[in-house]
C-alpha positions as CSV (number, residue, x, y, z in Angstrom):
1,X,-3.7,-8.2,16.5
2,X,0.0,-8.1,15.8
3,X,2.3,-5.2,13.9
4,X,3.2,-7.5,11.3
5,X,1.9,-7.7,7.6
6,X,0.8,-10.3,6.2
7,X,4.2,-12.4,4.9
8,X,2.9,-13.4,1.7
9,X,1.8,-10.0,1.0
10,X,4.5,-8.2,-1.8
11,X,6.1,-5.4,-0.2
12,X,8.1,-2.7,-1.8
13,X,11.8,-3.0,-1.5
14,X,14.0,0.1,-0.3
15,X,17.2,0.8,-3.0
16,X,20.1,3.1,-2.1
17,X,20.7,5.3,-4.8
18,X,24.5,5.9,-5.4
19,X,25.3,9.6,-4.8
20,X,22.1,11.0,-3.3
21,X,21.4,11.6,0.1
22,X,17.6,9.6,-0.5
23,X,16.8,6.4,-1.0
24,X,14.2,5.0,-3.5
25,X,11.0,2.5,-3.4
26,X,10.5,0.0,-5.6
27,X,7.0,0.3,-7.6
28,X,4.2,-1.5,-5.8
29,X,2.5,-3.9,-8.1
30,X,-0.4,-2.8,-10.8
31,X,0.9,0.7,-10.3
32,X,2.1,2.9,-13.0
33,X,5.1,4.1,-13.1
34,X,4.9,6.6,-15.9
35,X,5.6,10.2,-15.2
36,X,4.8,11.4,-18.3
37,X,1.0,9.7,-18.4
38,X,-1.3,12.4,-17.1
39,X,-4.2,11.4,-16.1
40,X,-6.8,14.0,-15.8
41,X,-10.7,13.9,-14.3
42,X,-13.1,16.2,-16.0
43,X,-14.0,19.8,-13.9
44,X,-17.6,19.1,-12.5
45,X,-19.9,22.0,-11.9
46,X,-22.0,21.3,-8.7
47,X,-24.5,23.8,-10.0
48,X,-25.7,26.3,-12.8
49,X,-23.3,28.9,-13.9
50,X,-23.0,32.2,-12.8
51,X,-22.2,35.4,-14.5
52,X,-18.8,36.1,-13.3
53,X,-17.8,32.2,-13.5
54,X,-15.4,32.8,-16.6
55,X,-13.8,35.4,-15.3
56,X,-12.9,33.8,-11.7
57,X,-11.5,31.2,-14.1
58,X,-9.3,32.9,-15.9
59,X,-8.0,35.0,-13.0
60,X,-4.0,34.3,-11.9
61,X,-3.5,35.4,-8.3
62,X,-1.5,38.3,-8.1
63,X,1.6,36.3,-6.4
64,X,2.0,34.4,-10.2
């Protein structure tokens, strides 16, 4: 075993940003780079509903 990738693998690049303290990573491949895009999974329910379910839902905790 070694500690080095594969060479003919892609690898992300590292690019200073002028005038932050941070430096940025280029995208991987077949990524998307879209912040905007939001991608949600529909809520399962692992079992039947209970009668206070709607109400534990809609509940903020108090430090909101």
């Amino acid at each position: 075993m070694t500690d080095q990738p594969d060479s003919g693998a892609p690898r992300q690049k590292v690019v200073r940003v002028a005038g932050s303290r941070r430096a940025r990573l280029t995208p991987v491949p077949g990524t998307d780079t879209d912040p905007d895009r939001v991608v949600r999974e529909p809520q399962r329910t692992t079992g039947p509903k209970g009668p206070n379910d709607d109400r534990l839902m809609q509940d903020v905790p108090p430090h909101y």
